[in-house]
C-alpha atoms as an extended CHARMM CRD file, in Angstrom:
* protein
*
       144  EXT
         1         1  UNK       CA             18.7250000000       14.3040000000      -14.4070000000  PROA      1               0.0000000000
         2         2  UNK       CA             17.2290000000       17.4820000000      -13.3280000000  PROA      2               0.0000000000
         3         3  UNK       CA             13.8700000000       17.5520000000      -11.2130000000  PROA      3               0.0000000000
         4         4  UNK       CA             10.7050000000       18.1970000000      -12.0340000000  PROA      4               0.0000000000
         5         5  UNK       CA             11.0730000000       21.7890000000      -10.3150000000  PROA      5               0.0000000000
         6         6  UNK       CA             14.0390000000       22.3450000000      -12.2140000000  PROA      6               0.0000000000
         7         7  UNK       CA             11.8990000000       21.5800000000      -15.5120000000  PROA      7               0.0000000000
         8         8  UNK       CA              9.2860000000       23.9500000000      -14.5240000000  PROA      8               0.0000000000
         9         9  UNK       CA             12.0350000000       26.9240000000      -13.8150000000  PROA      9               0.0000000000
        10        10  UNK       CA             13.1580000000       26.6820000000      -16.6660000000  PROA      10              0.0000000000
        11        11  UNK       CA              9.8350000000       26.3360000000      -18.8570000000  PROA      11              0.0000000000
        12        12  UNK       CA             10.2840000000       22.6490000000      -19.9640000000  PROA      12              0.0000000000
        13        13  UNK       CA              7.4300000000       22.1760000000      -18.1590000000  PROA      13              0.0000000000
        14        14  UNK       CA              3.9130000000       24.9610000000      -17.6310000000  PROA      14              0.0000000000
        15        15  UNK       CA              4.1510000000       26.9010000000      -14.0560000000  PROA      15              0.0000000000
        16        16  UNK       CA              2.3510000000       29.5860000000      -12.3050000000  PROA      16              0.0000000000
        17        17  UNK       CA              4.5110000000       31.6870000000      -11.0370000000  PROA      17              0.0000000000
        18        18  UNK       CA              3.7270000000       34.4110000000       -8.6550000000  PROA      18              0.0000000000
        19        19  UNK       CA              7.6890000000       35.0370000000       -7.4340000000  PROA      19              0.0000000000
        20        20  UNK       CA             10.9820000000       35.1590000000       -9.2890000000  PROA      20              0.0000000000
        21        21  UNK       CA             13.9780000000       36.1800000000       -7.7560000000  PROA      21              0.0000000000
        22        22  UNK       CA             18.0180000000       34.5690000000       -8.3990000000  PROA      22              0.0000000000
        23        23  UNK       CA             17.7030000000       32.2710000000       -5.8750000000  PROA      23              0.0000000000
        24        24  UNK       CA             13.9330000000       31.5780000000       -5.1920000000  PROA      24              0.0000000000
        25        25  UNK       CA             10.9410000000       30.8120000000       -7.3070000000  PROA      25              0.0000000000
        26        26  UNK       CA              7.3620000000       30.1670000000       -6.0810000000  PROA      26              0.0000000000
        27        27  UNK       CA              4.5000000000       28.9640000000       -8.2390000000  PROA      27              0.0000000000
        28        28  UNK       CA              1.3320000000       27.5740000000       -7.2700000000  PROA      28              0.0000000000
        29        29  UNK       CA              1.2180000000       23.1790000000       -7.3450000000  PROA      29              0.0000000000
        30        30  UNK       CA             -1.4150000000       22.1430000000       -9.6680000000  PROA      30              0.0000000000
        31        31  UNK       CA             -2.6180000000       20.1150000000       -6.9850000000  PROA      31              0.0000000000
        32        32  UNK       CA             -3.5600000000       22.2070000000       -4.9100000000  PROA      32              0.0000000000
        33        33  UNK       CA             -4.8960000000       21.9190000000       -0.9500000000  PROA      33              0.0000000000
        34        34  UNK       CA             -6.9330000000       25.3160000000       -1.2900000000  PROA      34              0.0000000000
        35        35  UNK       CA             -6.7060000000       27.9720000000       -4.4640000000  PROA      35              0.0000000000
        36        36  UNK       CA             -3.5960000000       30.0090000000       -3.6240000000  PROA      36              0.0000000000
        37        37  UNK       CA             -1.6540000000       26.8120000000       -2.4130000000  PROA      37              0.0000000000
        38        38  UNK       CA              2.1170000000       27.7830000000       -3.3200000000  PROA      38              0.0000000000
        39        39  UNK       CA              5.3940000000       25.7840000000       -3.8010000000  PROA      39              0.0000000000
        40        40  UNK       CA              8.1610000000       27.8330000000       -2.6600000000  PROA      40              0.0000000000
        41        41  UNK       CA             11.2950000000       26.1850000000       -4.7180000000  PROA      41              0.0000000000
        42        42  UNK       CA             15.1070000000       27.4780000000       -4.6590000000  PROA      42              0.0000000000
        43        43  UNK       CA             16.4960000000       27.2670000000       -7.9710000000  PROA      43              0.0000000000
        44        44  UNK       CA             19.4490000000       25.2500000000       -7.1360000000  PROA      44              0.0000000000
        45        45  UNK       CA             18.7070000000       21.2960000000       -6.9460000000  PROA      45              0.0000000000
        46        46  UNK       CA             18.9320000000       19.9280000000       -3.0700000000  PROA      46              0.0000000000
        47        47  UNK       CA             16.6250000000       16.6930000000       -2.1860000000  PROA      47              0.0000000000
        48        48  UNK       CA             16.3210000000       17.3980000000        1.7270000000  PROA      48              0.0000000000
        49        49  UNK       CA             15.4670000000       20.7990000000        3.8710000000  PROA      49              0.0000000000
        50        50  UNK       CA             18.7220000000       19.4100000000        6.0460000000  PROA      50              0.0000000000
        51        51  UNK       CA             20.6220000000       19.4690000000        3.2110000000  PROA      51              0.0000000000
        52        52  UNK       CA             20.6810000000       22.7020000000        2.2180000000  PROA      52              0.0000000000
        53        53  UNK       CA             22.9330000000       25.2960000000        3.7920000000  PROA      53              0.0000000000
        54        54  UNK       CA             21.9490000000       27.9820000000        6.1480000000  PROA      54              0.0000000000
        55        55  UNK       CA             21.9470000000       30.8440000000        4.1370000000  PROA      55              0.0000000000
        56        56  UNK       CA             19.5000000000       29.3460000000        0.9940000000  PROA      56              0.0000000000
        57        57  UNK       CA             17.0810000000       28.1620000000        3.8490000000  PROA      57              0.0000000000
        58        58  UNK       CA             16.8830000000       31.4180000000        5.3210000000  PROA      58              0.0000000000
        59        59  UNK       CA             16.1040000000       32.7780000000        2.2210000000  PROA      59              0.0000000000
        60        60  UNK       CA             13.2960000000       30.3630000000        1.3860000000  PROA      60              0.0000000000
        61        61  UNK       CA             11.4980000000       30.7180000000        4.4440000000  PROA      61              0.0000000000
        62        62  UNK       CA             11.7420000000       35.1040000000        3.4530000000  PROA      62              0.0000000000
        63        63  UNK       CA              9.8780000000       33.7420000000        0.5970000000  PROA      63              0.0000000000
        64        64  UNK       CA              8.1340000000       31.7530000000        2.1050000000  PROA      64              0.0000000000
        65        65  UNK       CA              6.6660000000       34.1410000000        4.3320000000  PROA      65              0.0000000000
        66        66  UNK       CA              6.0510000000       36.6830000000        1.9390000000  PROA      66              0.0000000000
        67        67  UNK       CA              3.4380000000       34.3560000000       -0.0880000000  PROA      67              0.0000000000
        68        68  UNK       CA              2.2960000000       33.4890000000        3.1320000000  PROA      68              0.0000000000
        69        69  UNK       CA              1.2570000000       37.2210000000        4.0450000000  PROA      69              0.0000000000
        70        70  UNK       CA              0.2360000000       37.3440000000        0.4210000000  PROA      70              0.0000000000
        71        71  UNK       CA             -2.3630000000       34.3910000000        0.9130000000  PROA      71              0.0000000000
        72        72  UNK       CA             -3.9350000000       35.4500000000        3.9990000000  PROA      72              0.0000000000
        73        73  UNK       CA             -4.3190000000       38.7330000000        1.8890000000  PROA      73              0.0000000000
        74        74  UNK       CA             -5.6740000000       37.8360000000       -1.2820000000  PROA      74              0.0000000000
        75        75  UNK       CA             -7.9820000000       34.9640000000       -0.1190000000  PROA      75              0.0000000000
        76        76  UNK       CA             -8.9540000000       36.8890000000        3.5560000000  PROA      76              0.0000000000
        77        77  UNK       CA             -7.5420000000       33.5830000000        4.9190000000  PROA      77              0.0000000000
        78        78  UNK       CA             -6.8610000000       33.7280000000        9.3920000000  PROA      78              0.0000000000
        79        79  UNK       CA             -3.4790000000       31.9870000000        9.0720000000  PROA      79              0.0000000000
        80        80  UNK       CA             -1.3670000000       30.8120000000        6.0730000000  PROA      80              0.0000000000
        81        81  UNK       CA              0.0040000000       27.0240000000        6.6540000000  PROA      81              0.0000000000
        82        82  UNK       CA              3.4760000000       25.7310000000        5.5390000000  PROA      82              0.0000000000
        83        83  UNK       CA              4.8130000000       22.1740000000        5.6200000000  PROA      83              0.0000000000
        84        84  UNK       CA              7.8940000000       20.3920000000        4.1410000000  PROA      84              0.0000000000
        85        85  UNK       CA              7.0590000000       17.3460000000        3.5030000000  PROA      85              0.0000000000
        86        86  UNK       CA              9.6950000000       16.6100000000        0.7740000000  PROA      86              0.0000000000
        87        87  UNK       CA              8.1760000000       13.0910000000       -0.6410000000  PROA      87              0.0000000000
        88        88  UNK       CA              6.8060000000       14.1490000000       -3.8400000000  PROA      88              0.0000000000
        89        89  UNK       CA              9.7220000000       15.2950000000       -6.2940000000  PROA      89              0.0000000000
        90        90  UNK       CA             13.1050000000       15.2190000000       -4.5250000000  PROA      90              0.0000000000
        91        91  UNK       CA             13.7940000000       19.1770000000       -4.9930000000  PROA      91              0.0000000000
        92        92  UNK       CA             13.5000000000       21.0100000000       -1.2390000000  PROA      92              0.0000000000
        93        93  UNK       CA              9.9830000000       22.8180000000       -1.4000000000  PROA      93              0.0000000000
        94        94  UNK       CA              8.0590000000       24.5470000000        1.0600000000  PROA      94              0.0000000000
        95        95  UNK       CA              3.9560000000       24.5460000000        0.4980000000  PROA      95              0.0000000000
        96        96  UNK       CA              2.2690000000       27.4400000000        1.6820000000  PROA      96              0.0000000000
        97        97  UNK       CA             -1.3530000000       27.5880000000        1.8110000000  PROA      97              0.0000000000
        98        98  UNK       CA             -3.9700000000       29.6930000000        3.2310000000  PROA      98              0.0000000000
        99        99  UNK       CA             -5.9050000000       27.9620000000        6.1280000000  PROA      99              0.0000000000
       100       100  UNK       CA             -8.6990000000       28.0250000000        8.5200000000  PROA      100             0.0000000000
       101       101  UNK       CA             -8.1330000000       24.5980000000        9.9650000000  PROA      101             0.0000000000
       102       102  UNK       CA             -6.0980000000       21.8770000000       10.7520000000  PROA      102             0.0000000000
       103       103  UNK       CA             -8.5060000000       19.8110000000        8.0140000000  PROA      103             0.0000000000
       104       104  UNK       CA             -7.1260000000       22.5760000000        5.4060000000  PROA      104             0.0000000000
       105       105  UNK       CA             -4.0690000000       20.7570000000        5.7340000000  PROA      105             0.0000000000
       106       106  UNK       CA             -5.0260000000       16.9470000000        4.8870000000  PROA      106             0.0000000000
       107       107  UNK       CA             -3.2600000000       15.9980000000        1.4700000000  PROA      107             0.0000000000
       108       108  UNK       CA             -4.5170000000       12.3090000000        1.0880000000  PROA      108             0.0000000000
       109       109  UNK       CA             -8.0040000000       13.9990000000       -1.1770000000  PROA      109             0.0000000000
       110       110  UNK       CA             -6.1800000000       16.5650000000       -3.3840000000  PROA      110             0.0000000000
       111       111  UNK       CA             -7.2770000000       16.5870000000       -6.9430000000  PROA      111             0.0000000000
       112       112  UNK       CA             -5.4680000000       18.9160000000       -9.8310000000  PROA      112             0.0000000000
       113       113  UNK       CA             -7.2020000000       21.9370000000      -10.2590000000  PROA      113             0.0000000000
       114       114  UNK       CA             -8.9890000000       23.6140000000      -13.5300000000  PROA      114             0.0000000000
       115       115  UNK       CA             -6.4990000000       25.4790000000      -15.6830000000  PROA      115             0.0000000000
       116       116  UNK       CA             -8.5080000000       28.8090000000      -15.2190000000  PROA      116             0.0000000000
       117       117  UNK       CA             -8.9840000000       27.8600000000      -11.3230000000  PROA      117             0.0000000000
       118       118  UNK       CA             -5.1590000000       27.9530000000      -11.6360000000  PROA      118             0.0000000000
       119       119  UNK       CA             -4.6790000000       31.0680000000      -13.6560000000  PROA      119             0.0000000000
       120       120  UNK       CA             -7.3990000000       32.9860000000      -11.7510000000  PROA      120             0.0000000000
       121       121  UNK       CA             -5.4890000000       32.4870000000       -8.0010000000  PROA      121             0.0000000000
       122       122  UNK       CA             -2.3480000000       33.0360000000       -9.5030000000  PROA      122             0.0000000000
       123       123  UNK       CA             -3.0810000000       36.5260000000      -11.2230000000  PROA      123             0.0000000000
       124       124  UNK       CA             -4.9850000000       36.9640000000       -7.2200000000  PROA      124             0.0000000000
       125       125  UNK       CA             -1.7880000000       36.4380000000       -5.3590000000  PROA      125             0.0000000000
       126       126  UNK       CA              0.5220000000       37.9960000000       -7.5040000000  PROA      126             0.0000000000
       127       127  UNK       CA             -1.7500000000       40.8250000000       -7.2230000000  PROA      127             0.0000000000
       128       128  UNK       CA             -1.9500000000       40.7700000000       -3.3490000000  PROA      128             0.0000000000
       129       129  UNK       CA              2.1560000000       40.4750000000       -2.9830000000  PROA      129             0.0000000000
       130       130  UNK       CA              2.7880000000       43.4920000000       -5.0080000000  PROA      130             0.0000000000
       131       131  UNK       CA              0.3930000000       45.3560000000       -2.7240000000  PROA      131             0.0000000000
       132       132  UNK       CA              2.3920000000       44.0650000000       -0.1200000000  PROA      132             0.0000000000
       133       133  UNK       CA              5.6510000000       45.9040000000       -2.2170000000  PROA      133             0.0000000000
       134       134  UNK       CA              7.0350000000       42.3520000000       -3.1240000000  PROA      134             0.0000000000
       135       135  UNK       CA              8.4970000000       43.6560000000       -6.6410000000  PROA      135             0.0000000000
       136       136  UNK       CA              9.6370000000       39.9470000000       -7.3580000000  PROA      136             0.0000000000
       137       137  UNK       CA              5.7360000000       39.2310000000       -7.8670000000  PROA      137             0.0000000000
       138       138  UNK       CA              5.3660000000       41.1360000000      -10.8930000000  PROA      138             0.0000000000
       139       139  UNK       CA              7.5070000000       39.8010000000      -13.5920000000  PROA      139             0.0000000000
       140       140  UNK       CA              6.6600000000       36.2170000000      -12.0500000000  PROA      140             0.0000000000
       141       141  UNK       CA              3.4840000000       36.0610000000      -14.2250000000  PROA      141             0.0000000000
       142       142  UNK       CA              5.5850000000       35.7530000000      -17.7870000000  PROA      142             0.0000000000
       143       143  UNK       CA              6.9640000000       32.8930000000      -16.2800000000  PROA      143             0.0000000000
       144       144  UNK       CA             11.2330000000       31.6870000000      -15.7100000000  PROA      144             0.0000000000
């Protein structure tokens, strides 16, 4: 039975995407800790981080740190948080978030966000990673 991520990718399900590439989507949770907070997905199904070989997890954390740089950017943020916490939907993801604070980072009081909240930080970072030159940002918007 395929995830919940793997609905989204494929556009069973609505997403926000702000990067497509083969291997690697990212689109923001609709749950989010602070606007611009990002799930960084790879497109092939695997439950745990330690699961996952080398290579794949390389190339998520590229990702991964590319929405991170684009975060700090669009939303002026100091640092840009990630955790793997891997509970949720059993599909590796990596949140990314921009932060000012370890309290940025508390997950028990998150409530889904307004549709146009949604829309409005995705069209921001997707904006702010192709000024960074990160091509993959701007076909993201139309989705898998």
């Amino acid at each position: 039975m395929a995830t919940l991520f793997s609905r989204i990718i494929a556009g069973e399900l609505p997403g926000r995407f702000v990067w497509q590439d083969p291997e690697i989507t990212a689109f923001l949770t609709i749950a989010p800790l602070r606007p611009g907070h990002t799930l960084v997905v790879p497109r092939r199904e695997v439950d745990r981080w330690t699961d996952v070989d080398g290579v794949l997890l390389a190339r998520c954390f590229e990702v991964a740190q590319a929405v991170g740089q684009g975060v700090m950017r669009a939303w002026n943020a100091p640092r840009a948080g990630l955790v793997i916490a891997g509970f949720e939907v059993p599909h590796l993801h990596i949140h990314v978030a921009p932060v000012w604070g370890m309290p940025d980072f508390d997950f028990s009081d998150i409530r889904e966000a307004e549709a146009s909240a949604l829309d409005e930080a995705a069209a921001k970072l997707r904006a702010a990673l192709l000024e960074l030159g990160h091509e993959q940002a701007r076909d993201a918007g139309a989705g898998p």
